[in-house]
C-alpha positions as CSV (number, residue, x, y, z in Angstrom):
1,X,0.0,0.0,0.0
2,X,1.5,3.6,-1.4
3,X,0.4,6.6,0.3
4,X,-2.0,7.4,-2.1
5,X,-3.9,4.1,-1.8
6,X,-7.3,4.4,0.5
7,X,-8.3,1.9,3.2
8,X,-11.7,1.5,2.8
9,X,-14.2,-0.5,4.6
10,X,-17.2,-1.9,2.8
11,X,-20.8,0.2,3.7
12,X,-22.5,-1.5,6.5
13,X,-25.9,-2.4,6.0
14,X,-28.2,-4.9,7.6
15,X,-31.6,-5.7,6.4
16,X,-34.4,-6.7,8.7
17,X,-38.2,-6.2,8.3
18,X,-37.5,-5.2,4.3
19,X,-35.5,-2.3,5.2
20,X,-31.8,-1.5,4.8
21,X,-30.5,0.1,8.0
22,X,-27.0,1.6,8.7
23,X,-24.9,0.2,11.3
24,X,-25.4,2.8,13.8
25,X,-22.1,3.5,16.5
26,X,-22.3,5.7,19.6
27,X,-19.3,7.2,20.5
28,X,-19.7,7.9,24.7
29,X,-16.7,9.9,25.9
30,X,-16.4,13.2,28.0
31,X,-13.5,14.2,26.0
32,X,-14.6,16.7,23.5
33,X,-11.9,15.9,21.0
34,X,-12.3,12.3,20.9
35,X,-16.9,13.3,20.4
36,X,-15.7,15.2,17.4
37,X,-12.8,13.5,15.2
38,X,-13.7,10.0,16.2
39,X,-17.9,9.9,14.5
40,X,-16.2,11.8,11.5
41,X,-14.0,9.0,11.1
42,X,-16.3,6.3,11.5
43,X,-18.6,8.3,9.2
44,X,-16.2,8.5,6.5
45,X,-16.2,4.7,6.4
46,X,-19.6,4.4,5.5
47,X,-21.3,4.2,9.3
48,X,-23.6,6.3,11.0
49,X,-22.0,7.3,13.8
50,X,-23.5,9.9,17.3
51,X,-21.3,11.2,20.0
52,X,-22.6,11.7,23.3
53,X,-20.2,13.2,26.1
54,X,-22.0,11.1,29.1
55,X,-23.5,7.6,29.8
56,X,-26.9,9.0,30.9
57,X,-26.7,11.3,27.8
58,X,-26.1,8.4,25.6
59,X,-29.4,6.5,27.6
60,X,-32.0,9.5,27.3
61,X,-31.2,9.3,24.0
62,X,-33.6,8.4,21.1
63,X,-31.2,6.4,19.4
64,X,-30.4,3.6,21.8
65,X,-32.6,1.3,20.1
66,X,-30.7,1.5,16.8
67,X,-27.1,1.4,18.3
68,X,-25.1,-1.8,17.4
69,X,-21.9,-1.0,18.6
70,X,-20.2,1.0,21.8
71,X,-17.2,2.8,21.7
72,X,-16.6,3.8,25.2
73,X,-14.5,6.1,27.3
74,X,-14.2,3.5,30.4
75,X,-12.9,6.4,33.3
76,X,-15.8,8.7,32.8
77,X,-17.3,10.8,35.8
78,X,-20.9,9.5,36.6
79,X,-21.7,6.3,35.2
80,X,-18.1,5.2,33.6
81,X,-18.3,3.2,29.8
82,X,-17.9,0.0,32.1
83,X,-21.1,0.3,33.8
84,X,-22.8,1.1,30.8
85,X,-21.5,-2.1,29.1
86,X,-22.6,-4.1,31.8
């Protein structure tokens, strides 16, 4: 691989009920660096991809239903990406 190859993933998509659906990620971090370049990221891969900067932030939210994957800050104040897990 040169440097002007591009790693690409192939688009997520899962069918269920006759309709294609994104894989949906939630990024839950307090650190507002990590909420900002990390769903971009993900997003340029093809995935849907929401930041949230708590645990209970990430729970009140309307998308918790259609989340399919975590990526979680573990030392968070409050309810820490471990407890959330669990």
């Amino acid at each position: 691989m040169n440097s002007t190859d591009r790693l690409t993933l192939p688009l997520r998509i899962h069918v269920w009920g006759g309709v294609a659906h994104k894989l949906v990620v939630a990024v839950v971090d307090d650190d507002e660096s990590v909420r900002e370049s990390l769903p971009d990221l993900l997003q340029s891969f093809g995935l849907s991809a929401h930041a949230y900067s708590s645990a209970e932030e990430f729970l009140a939210s309307d998308s918790i239903g259609q989340t399919k994957c975590l990526v979680l800050d573990i030392a968070m104040p409050g309810m820490t990406g471990l407890a959330l897990q669990r």
